[in-house]
TORDREN-216173 format. One record per residue: x, y, z of N, C-alpha, C, CB in turn; residue number from 1; residue in one letter. Coordinates in pm, 1 decimal. Each point is the difference from the previous one (the first is absolute). Last residue first. Glycine has a CB too. Example, Ala and Ser with C-alpha at 12.3 -4.5 7.8 and 13.67 -1.06 7.14 Angstrom:
<sites>
> n.c1:n.c2:n.c3:ca.c1:ca.c2:ca.c3:c.c1:c.c2:c.c3:cb.c1:cb.c2:cb.c3:n:res
> 1285.0:-225.0:708.0:82.0:119.0:6.0:-77.0:109.0:73.0:118.4:-62.8:-214.5:2:S
> -89.4:-509.2:207.5:-89.0:119.0:0.0:90.0:120.0:0.0:-189.2:-117.3:124.6:1:A
</sites>
This chain:
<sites>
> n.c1:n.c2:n.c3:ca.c1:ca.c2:ca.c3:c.c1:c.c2:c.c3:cb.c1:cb.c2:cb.c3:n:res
> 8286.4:20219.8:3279.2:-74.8:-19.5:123.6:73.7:178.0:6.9:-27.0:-341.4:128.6:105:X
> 110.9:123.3:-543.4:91.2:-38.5:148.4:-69.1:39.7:133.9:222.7:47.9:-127.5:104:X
> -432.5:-33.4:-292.0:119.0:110.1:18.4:93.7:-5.7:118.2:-153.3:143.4:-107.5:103:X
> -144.6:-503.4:-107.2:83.9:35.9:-18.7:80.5:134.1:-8.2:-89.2:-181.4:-46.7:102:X
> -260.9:25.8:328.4:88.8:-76.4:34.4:124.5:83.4:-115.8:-176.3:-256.7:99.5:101:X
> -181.3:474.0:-159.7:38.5:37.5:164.8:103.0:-117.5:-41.4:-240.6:94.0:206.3:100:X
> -36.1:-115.1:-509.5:92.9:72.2:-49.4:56.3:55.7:136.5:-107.3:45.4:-244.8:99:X
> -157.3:-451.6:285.8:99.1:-40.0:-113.0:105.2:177.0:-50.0:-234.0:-255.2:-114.0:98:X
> -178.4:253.4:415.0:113.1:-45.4:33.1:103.8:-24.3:-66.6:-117.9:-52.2:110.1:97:X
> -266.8:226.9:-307.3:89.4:132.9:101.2:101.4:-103.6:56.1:-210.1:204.5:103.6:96:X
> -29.4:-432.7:-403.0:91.7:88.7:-35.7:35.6:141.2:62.2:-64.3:-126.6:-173.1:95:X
> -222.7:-232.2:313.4:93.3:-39.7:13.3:108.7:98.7:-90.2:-127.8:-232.1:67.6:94:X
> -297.4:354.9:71.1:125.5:-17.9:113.8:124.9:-49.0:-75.8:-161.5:-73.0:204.4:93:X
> -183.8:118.0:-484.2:45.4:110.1:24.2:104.1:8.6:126.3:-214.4:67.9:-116.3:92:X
> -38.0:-450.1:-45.5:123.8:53.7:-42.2:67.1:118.4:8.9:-65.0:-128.9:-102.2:91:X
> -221.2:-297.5:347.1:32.8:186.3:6.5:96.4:81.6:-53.1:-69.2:-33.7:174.4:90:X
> -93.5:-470.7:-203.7:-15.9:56.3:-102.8:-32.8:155.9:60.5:-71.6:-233.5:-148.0:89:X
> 205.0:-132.0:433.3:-117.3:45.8:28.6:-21.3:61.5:-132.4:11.7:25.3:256.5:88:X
> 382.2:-230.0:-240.2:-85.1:-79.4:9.3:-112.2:37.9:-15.7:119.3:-89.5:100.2:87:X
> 266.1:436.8:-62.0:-48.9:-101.7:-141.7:-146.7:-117.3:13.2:303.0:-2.0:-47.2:86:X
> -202.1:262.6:452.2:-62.0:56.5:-144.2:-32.3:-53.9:-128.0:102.0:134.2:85.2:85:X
> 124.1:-350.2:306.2:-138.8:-10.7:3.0:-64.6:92.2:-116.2:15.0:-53.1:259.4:84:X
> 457.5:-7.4:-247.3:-48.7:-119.6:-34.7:-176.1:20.4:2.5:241.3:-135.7:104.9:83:X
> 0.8:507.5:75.5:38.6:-6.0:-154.1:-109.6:-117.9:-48.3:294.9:69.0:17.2:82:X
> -249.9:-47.8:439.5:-97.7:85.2:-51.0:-22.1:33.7:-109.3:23.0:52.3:147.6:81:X
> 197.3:-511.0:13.2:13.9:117.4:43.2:-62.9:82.9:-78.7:179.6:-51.6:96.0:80:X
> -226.6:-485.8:113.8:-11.4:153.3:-139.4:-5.2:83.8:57.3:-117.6:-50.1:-166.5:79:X
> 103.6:-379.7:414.1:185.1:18.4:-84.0:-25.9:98.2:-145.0:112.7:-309.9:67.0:78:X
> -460.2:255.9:364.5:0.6:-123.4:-152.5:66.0:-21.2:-102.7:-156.5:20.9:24.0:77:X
> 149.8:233.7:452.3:-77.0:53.3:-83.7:9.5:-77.0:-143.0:23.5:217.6:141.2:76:X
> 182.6:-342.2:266.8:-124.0:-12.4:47.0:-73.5:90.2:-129.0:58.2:-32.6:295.9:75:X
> 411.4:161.4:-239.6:-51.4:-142.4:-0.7:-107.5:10.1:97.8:217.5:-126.2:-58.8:74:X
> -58.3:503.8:-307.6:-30.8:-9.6:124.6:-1.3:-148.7:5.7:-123.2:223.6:35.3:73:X
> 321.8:35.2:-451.4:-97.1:-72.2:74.1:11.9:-35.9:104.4:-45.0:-49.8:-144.1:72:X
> 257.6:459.3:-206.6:-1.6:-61.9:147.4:-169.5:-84.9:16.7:193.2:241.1:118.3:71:X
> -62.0:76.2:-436.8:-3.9:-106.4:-36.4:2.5:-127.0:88.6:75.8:133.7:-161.5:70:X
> -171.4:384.1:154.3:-77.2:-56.1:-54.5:29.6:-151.3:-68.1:-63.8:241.3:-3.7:69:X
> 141.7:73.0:411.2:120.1:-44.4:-65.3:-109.0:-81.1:-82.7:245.6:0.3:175.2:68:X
> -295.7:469.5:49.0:-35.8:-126.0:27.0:69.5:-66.8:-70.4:-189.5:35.3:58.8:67:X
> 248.6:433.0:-7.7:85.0:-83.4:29.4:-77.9:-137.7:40.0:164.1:197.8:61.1:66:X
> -403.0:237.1:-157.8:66.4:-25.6:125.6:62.1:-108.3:27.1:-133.3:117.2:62.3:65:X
> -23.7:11.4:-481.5:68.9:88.8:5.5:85.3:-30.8:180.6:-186.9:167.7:-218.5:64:X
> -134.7:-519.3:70.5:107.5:17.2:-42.9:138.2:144.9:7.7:-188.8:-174.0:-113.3:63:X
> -310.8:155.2:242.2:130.9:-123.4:107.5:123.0:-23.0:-74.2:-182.9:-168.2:104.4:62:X
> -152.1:440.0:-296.5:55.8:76.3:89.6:104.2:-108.2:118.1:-237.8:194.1:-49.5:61:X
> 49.6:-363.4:-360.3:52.3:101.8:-36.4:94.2:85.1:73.9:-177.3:-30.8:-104.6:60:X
> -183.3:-263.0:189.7:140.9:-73.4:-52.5:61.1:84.4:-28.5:-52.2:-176.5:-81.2:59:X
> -329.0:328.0:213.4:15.3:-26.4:123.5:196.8:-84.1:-31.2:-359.8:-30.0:95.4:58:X
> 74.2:239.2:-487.9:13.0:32.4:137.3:94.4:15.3:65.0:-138.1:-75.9:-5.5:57:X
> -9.6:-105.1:-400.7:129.0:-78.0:66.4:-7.7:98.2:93.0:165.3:-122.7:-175.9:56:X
> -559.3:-50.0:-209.6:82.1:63.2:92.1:80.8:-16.3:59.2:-108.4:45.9:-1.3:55:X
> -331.4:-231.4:-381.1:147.1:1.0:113.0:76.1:102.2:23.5:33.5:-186.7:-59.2:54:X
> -553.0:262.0:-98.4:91.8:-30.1:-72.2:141.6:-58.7:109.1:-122.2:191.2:-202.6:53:X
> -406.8:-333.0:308.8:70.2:104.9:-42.6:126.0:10.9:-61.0:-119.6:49.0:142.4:52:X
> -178.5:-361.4:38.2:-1.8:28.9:-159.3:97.0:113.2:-28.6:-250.9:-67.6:-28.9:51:X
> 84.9:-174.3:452.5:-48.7:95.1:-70.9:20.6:47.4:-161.3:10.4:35.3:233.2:50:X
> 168.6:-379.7:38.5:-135.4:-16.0:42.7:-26.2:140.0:-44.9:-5.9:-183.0:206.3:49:X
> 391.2:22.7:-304.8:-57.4:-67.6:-53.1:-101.6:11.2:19.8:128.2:-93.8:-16.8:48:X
> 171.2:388.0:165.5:2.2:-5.2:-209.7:-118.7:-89.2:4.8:293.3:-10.5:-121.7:47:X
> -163.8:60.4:592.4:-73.2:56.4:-47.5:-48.7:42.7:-167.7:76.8:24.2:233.6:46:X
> 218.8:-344.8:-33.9:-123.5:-26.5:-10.7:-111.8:97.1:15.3:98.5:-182.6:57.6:45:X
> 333.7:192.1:-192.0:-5.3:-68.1:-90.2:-184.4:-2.8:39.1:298.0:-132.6:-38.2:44:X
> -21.1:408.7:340.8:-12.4:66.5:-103.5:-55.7:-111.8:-108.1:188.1:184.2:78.1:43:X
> -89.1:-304.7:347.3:-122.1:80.0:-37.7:-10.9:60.9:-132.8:-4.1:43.8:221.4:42:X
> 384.8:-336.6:-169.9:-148.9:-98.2:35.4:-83.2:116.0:-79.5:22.2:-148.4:290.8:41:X
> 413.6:332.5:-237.0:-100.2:-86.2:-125.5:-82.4:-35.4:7.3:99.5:-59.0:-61.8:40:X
> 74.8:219.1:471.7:-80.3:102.1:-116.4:-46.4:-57.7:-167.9:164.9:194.0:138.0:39:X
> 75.6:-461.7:190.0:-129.0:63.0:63.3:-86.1:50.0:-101.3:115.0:66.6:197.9:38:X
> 357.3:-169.3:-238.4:-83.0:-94.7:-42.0:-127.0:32.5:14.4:148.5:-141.9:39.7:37:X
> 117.8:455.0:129.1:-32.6:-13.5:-120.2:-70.9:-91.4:-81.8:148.3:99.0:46.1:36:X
> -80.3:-115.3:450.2:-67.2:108.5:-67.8:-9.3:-2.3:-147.1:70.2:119.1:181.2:35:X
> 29.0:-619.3:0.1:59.9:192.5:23.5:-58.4:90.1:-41.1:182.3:-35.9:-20.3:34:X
> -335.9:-450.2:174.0:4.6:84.9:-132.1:127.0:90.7:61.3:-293.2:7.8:-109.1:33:X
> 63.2:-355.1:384.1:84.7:-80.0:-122.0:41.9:122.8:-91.1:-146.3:-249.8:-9.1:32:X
> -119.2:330.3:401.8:-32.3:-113.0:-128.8:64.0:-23.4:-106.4:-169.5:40.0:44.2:31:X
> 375.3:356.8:146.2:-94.8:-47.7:90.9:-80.4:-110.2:-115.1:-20.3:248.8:190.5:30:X
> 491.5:64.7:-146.8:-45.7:-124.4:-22.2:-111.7:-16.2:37.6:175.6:-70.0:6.0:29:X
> 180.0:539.3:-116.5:-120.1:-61.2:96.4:-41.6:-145.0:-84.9:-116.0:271.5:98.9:28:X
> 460.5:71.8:-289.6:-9.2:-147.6:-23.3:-78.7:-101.0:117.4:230.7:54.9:-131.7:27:X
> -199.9:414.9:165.3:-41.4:1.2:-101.9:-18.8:-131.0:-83.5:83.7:211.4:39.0:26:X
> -89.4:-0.5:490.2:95.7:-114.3:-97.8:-55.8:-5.3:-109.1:70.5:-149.5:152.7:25:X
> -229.8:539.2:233.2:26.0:-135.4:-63.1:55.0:-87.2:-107.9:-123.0:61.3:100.3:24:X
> 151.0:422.4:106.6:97.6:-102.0:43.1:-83.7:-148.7:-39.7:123.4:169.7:220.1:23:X
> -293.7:276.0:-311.3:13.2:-29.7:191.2:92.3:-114.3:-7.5:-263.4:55.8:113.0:22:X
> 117.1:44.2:-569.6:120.3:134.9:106.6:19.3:7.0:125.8:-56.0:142.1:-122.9:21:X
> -233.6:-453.9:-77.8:150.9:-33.8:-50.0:64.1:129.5:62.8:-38.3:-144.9:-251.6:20:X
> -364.7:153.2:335.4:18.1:-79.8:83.1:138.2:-30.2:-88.3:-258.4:-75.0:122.2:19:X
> 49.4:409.2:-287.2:-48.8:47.5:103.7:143.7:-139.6:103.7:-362.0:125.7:-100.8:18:X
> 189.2:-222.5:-375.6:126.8:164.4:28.7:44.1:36.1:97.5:-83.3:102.4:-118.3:17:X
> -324.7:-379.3:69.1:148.1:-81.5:11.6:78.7:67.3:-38.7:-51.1:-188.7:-29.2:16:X
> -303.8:411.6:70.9:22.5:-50.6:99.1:102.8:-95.0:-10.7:-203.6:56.8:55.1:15:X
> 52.7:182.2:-410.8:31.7:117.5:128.9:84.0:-78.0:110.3:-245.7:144.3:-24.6:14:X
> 53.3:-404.1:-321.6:141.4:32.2:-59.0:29.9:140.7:142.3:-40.8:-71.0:-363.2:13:X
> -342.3:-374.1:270.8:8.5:158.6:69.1:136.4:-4.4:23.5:-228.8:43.1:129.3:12:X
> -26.2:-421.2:-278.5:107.2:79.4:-141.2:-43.2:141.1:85.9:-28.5:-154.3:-320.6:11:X
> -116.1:-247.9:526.8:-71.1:107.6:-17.0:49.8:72.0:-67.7:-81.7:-16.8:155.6:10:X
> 388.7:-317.7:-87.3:-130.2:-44.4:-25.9:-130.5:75.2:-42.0:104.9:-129.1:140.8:9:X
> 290.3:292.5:40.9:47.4:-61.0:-128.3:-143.0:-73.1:-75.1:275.2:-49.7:113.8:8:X
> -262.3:189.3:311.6:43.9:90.1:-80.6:-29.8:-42.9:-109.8:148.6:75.3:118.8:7:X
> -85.2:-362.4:174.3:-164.6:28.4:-1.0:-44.7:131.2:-88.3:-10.9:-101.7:253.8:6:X
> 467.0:-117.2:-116.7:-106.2:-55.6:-140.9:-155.9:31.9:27.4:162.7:-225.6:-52.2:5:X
> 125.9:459.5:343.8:69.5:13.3:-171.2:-63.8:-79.5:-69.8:222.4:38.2:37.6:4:X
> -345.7:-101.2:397.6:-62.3:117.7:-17.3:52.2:41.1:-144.4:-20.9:61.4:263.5:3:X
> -12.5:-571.7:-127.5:70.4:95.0:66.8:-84.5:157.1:-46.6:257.1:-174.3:-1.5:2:X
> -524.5:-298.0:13.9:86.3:71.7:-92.2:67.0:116.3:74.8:-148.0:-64.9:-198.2:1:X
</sites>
């Protein structure tokens, strides 16, 4: 895993603050994901293995930094991070994305 999805993964927001301001690509690819896609993952599977309540963090902050929450990657299964919320039942993502897309980004 690159060092942004390891970020992203460890939902340490210092550090992928740290490495987007050094110049990494906010639309970074690694396994198929993009960061944002990323952050759904963690964010769905930390809802699921703890219980706790959902969150957007890490979606939140990739979004303010220009991720493109509809963009699918090839090699990532033709869903984009919108598509994985809905799917994953993260609704709270999905209505931060749905009100980001419609303010025109």
């Amino acid at each position: 895993m690159t060092p942004a999805h390891l970020a992203v993964e460890g939902e340490d927001l210092p550090w992928l603050r740290e490495l987007i301001d050094g110049g990494v690509d906010v639309e970074e690819v690694d396994g198929g994901l993009t960061l944002l896609q990323h952050a759904i993952d963690v964010e769905l599977d930390g809802h699921a293995q703890t219980g706790e309540p959902l969150h957007v963090d890490v979606t939140a902050y990739l979004l303010a930094r220009g991720a493109d929450p509809l963009v699918a990657p090839a090699g990532g299964g033709g869903a984009s991070a919108l598509h994985m919320a809905q799917v994953g039942g993260h609704w709270l993502a999905v209505s931060l994305i749905e009100a980001f897309v419609k303010r025109g980004q």
